[in-house]
N, C-alpha and C positions, 0 to 999 in steps of 0.2 A: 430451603433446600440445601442439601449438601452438596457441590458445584465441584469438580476438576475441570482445568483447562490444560489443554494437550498442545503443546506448540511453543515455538521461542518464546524468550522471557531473560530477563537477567539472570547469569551476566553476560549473554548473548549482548552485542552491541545494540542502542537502538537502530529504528528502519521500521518500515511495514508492520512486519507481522509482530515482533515485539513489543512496540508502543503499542498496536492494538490489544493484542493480547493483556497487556498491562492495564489496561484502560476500560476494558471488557471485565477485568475481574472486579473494579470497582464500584464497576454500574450493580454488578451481580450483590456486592457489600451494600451498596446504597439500598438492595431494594430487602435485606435480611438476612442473606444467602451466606453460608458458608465457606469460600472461596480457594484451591489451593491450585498453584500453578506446577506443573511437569515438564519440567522442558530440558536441555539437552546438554549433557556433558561434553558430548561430542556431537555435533550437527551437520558439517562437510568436513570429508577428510580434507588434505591441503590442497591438492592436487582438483578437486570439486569448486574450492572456493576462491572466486578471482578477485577479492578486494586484498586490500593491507593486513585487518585484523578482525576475527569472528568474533573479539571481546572487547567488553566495555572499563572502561576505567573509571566509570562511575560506580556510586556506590551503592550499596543493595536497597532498591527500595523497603522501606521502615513499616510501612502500611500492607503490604503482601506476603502471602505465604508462598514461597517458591523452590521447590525440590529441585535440583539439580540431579537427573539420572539417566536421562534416555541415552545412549550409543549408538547412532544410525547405522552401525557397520557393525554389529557386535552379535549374531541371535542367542547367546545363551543372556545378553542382558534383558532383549524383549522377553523373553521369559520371566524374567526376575519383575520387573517394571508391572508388567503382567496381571503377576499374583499381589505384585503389591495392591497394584488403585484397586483390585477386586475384592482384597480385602477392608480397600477404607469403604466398602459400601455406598459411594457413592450414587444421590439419586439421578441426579446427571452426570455424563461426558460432553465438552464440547471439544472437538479434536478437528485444528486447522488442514487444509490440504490444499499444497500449493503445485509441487512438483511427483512426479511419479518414481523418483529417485527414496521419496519418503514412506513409498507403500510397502514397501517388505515389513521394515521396524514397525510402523504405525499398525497394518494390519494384522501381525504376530500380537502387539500389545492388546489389541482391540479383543482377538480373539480371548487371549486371556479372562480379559475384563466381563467376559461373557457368561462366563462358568459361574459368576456368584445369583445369576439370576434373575436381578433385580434391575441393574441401572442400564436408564437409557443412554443412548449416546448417539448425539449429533454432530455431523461434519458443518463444519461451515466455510464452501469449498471455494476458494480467490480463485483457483484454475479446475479445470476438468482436464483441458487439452492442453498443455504446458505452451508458452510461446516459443521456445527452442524443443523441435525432438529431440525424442530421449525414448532409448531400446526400451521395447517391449511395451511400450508405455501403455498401450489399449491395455493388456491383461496384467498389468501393476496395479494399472485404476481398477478394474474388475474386483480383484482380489482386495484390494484395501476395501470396496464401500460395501461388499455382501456381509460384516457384521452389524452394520450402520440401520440405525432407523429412522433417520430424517435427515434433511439438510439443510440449510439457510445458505442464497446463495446472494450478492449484491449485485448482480445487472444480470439484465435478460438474455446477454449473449450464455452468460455461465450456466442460467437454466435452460438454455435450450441444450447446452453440452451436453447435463446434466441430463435432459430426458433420450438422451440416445444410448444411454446406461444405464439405468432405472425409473422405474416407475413408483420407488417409496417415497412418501408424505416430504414436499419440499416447501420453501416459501423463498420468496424474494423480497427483500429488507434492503431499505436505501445503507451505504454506509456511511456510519453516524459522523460527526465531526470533530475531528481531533481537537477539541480544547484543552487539552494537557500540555502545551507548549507553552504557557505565559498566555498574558494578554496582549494585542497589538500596540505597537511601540507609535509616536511619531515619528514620520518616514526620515524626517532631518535626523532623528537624534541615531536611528537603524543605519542612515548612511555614514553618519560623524562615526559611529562604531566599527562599520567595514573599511573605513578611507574610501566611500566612495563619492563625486561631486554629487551635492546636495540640489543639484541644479537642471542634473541629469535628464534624459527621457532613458527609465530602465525597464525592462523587461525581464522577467526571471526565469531561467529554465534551473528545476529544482529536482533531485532526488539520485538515484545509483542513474551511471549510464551504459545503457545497454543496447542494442543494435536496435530492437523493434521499438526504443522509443524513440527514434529518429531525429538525435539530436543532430544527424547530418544532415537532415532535410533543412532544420535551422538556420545552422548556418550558411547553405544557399541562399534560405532564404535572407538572411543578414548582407549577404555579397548584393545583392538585388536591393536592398535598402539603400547601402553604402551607394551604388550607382546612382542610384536618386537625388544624391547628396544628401540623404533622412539624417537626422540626428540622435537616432534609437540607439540604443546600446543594448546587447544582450548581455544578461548577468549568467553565467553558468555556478550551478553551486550543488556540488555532488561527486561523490568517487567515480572513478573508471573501473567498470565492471569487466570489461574487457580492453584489446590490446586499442592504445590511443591513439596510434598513428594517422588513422582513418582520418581523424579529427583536425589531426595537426597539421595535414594534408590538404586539407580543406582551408584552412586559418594562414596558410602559408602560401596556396595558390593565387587566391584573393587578396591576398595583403589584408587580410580584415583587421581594421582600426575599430571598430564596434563590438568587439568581444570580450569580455573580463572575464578568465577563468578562477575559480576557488573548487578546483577539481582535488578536492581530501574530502573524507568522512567529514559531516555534518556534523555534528553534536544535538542529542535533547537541545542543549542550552543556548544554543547557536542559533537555532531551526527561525527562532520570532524577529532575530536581528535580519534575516537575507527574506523573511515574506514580508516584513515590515519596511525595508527598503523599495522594495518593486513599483511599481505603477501598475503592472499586469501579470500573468503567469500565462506562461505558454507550456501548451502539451500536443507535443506535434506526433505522436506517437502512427505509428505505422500498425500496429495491428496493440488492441487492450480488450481485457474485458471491463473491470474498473479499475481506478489510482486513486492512493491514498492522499494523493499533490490534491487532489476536487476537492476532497471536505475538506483539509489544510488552508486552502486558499479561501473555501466560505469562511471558516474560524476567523481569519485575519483581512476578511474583508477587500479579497481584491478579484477583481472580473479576470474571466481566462480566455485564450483562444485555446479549443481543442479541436482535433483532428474528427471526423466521422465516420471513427470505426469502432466496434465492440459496444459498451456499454457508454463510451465518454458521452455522446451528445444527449443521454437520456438527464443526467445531473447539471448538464448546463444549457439552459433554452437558448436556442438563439438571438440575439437580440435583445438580447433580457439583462440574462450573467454573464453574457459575452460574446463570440464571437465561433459557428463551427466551419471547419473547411475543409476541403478533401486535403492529403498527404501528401502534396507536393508542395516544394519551394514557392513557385510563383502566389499560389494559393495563400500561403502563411504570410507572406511579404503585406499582400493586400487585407488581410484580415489583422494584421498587426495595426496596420496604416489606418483601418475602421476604426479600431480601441482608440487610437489617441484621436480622430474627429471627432468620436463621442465624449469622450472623456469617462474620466472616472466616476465620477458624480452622477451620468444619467445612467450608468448600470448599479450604481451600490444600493438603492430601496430595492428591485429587486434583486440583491442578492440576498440583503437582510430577509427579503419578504421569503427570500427561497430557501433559508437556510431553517427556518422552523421543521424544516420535515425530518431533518439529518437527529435523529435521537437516539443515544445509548439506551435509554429505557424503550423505545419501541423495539431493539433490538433483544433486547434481554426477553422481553414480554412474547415475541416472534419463538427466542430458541425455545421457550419453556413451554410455547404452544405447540409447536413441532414433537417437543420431546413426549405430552402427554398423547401423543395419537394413538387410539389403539390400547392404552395401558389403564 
């Protein structure tokens, strides 16, 4: 097939949606397929985007085709963008959708891409319901998915969103596991790399930080360790998405002596040195549909405690791969405290055993079946 993929991509920074997107065009290569990525000149204006920088100082990957054109704020460029993918004849579209800030430009594009006829196009939708509101968002969504003819969504919360907005041909697909970070390191040589003791009991809270993944439920819960006299330590390793004070608030009421911040952008390159230190990952998230920290943490082989909300406890059994708890403090303290009675070792067979299901090619296999419905 002839393949576009609609959504970040370099030289957008890595995070989410660009490693996958990155990652997805190659399963698409592996299996024949034509691959060319569209992604964004401009993707939030400044004032939209609350990290340091929307760009990578990495260098273009060598293995992909990737246009630099979309303008989220721009309508005579969705026009332009438009007429272009309709004229590569593409037999598929796969076009990402996270926030409802992206439906004007995406569904302006969409429409375009409609007029040649022929190619199908699939959303494959990480949000329906955004976790922060955002105006208008019911009829942004409306209007983005009426060119759309199928979806792939990854956890059941997103398809239930999903059928409160349509009824076209959808599927739900685990998502797959990030193995494009390296291989897992030994934990000694991951912590000699961070300065951190190698002697440690660490715990790793991983990715952007933003309100509803409840990195402040955390560190209550960490204050509640520390009275215990626990010897946990939480690794914090990720940007502030938003303002930090909250945080610092918390780390300073407490005296917390058990927190290591490494609060900057991550790097691709970075990513295997801070999973490969950990002993566990925690995902204390206050409301998810899925996180890309799940399949991250199967790749690298380390048991999670997550919250029981959205989609998270459907990827990690409990008891199994880890540990799930409701979103409170007290809660996470105690399920931390279960991880190191068990240890490591009596969750890691099943996490190997659980991680055979996470596959780029069942994913590929899913959009391609979605996209033939009907045609």
């Amino acid at each position: 097939m002839k393949v576009i993929i609609i959504g970040p991509a370099h030289p957008l920074r890595g995070g989410g949606l660009a490693t996958f997107n990155e990652r997805l065009a190659r399963a698409f290569q592996s299996n024949g397929d034509e691959v060319t990525i569209y992604t964004f000149s401009l993707q939030y204006p400044k004032f939209l985007f609350p990290g340091t920088t929307q760009y990578s100082e990495d260098p273009a990957p060598k293995d992909l085709d990737i246009k630099v054109r979309i303008n989220s704020v721009n309508p005579l460029n969705w026009i332009f963008v438009g007429k272009e993918i309709a004229k590569a004849n593409a037999d598929l579209i796969l076009i990402r959708y996270w926030m409802p800030f992206m439906a004007p430009a995406f569904g302006k594009i969409l429409r375009g891409i409609r007029k040649n006829k022929k190619t199908r196009i699939v959303c494959l939708a990480d949000n329906v319901i955004p976790h922060e509101k955002f105006p208008m968002q019911t009829s942004l969504t409306k209007y983005f998915f009426k060119p759309i003819d199928g979806f792939i969504t990854m956890s059941e919360s997103v398809m239930q969103d999903l059928r409160k907005f349509t009824d076209k041909p959808a599927q739900l697909v685990a998502h797959p596991l990030y193995d494009n970070f390296g291989e897992p390191l030994y934990k000694i040589d991951a912590r000699n790399y961070l300065k951190i003791d190698p002697a440690a009991k660490i715990v790793l809270f991983f990715g952007f930080i933003r309100q509803y993944k409840g990195l402040d439920l955390l560190l209550e819960a960490m204050h509640i360790l520390q009275e215990k006299n626990s010897d946990i330590q939480l690794l914090v390793a990720g940007e502030f998405y938003e303002d930090r004070s909250v945080y610092d608030h918390i780390i300073q009421k407490y005296n917390l002596q058990n927190v290591l911040l490494r609060t900057h952008f991550i790097a691709d390159s970075e990513v295997k040195y801070y999973m490969s230190a950990a002993d566990f990952v925690i995902q204390p998230y206050r409301s998810a549909t899925q996180s890309g920290v799940t399949p991250l943490a199967y790749h690298f082989g380390k048991p999670m405690l997550v919250t029981n909300v959205g989609g998270l406890p459907d990827l990690v059994p409990n008891g199994k791969v880890g540990v799930v708890v409701e979103p409170e403090p007290a809660a996470i303290a105690k399920g931390i405290d279960e991880l190191y009675e068990k240890g490591e070792n009596y969750y890691l067979p099943h996490l190997i055993e659980n991680r055979k299901n996470y596959s780029w090619e069942v994913l590929v296999q899913e959009i391609t079946k979605v996209a033939q419905i009907h045609s």
